[in-house]
C-alpha positions as CSV (number, residue, x, y, z in Angstrom):
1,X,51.9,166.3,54.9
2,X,51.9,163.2,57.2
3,X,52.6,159.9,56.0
4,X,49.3,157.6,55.2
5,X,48.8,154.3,57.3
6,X,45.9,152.0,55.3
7,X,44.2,149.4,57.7
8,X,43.3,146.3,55.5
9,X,40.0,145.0,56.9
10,X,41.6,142.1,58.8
11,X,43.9,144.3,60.9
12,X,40.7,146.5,61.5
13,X,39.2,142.9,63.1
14,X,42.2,142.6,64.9
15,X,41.8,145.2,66.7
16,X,37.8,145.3,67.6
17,X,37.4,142.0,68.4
18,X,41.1,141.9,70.5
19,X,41.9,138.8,68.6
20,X,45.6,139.6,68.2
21,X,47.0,141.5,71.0
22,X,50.3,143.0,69.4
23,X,48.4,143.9,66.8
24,X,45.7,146.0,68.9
25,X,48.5,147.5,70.6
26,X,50.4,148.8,67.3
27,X,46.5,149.9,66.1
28,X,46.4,151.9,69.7
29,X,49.8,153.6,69.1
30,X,49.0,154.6,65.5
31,X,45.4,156.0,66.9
32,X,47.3,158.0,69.2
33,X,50.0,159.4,66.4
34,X,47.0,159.4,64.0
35,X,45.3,162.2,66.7
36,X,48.4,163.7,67.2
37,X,48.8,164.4,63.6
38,X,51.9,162.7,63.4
39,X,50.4,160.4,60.9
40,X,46.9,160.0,58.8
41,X,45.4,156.3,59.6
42,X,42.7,155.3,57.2
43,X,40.8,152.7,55.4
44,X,38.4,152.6,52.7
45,X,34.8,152.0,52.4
46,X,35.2,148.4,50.8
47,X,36.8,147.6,54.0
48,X,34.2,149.4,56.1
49,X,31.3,147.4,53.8
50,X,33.7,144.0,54.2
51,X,34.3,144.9,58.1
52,X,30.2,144.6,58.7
53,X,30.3,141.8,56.8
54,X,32.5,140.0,58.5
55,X,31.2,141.5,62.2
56,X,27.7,139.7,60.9
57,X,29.2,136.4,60.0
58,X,31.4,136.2,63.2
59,X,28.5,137.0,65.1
60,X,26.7,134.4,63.4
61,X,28.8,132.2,64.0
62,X,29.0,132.7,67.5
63,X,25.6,132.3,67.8
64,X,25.7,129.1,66.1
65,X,28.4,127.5,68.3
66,X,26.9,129.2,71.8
67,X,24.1,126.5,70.6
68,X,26.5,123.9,70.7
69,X,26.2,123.4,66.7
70,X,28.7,122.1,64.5
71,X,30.4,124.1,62.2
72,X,28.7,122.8,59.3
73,X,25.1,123.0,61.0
74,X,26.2,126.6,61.3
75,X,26.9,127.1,57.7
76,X,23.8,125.7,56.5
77,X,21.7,128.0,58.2
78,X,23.7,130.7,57.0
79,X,21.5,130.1,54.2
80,X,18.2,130.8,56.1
81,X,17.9,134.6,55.4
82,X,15.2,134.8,58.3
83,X,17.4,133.2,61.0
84,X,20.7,135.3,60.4
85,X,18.8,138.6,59.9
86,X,17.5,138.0,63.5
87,X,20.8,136.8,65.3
88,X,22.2,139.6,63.5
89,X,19.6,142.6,64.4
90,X,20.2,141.3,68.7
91,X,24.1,142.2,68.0
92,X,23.6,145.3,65.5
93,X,24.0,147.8,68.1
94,X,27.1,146.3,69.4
95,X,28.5,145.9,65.7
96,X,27.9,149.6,65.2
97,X,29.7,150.6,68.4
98,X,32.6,148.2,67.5
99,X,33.3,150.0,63.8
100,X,32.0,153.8,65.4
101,X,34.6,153.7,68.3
102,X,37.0,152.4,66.1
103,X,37.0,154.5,62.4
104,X,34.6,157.0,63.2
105,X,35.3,158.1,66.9
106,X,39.0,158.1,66.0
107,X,38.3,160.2,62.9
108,X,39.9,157.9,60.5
109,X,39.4,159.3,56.9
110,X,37.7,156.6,54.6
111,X,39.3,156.7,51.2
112,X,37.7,155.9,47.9
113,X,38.2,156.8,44.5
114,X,36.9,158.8,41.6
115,X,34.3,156.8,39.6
116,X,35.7,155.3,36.7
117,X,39.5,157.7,37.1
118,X,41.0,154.1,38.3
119,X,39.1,151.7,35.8
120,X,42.2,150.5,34.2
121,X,44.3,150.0,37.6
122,X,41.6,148.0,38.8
123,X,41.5,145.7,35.2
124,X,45.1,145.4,36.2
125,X,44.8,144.5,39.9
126,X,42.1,141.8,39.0
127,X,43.5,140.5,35.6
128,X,47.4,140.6,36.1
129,X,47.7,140.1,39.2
130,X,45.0,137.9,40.3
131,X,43.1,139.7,42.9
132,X,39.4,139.6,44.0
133,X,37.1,141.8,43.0
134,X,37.1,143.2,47.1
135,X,40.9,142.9,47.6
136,X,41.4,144.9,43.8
137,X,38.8,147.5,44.8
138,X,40.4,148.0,48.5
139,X,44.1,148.2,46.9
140,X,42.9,150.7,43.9
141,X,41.3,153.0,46.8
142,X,45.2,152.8,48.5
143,X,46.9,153.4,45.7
144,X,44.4,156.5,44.3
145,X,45.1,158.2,47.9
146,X,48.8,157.5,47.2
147,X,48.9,155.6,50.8
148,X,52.4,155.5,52.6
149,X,52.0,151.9,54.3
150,X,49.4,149.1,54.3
151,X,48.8,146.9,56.9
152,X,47.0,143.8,56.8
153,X,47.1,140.2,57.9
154,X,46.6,138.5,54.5
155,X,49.7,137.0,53.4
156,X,48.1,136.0,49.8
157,X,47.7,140.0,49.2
158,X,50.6,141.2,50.9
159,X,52.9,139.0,48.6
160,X,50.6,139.4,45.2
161,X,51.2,143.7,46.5
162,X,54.4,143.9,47.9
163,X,55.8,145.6,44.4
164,X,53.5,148.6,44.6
165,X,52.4,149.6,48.2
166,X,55.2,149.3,51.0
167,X,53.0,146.4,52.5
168,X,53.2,144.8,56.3
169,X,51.7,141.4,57.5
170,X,51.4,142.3,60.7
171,X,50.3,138.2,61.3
172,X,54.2,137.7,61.2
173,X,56.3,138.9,63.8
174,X,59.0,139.7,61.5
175,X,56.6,142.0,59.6
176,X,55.3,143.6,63.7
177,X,58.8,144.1,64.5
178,X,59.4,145.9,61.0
179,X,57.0,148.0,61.1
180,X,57.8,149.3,64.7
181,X,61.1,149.5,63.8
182,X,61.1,151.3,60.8
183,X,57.7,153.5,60.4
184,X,56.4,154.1,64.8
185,X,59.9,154.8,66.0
186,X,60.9,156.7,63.4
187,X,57.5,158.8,63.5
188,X,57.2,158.8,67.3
């Protein structure tokens, strides 16, 4: 069976919104290895919920500054439930082509786990080692599907992680060039 590549959710910006450009290319390369079948690339549905999340706010945002406001004008109205439900249903059809092409178009499987089978996992993730309710749900759903390598660009979780998941901040060069070193050249 093919080795498992998770996508955290910032890695899965990364790539859709081309903030990082070694990072979209490395994303690229494991789509085509993933449709190969050289490798499974996956993510779970927290990070799907937390990716549309996120799409909203930074399209929010964008909104916000393309009105020349200031950061904090822009989180105030963040608050006005009216005003962000509009600016976000003009850019929901682009948001939905973003995270279709991306984990759907490419067939990426989208892991969960078994209600209640990973209850105590989950108690450990969020009470021993300090994790968010989000970041403890999205690590329980890697570690259920027995993942081979997660990627992400959150250096706070990679380091609280790095014990039980072979873990890469692709942020960090050092981590990029690991992780093309050791897991795409050896699989390609």
């Amino acid at each position: 069976m093919p080795q498992t590549v998770f996508l955290d959710t910032g890695v899965l910006l990364d790539y859709i919104e081309n903030r990082h450009q070694e990072i979209r290319d490395i994303i690229a390369q494991l789509i085509l290895l993933h449709k190969k079948g050289r490798i499974v690339l996956a993510t779970s549905i927290f990070n799907v919920a937390e990716l549309l999340d996120k799409e909203f706010e930074i399209r929010f945002s964008g909104w916000g500054l393309n009105e020349r406001m200031a950061f904090d004008e822009i989180r105030k109205l963040r608050g006005n439930e009216k005003l962000f439900k509009d600016v976000c249903e003009k850019n929901k059809t682009s948001i939905e082509k973003g995270v279709n092409s991306l984990v759907f178009e490419n067939e990426l499987p989208i892991l969960y786990f078994p209600e209640g089978s990973q209850y105590e996992e989950l108690y450990d993730l969020i009470y021993r080692y300090q994790l968010e309710s989000q970041d403890a749900l999205i690590v329980t759903a890697a570690l259920a599907n027995k993942v081979t390598y997660f990627l992400s660009n959150d250096a706070y979780l990679v380091k609280k992680i790095k014990d039980m998941l072979d873990t890469y901040n692709l942020r960090k060069e050092p981590s990029r060039t690991a992780f093309r070193r050791n897991v795409i050249e050896a699989i390609a």
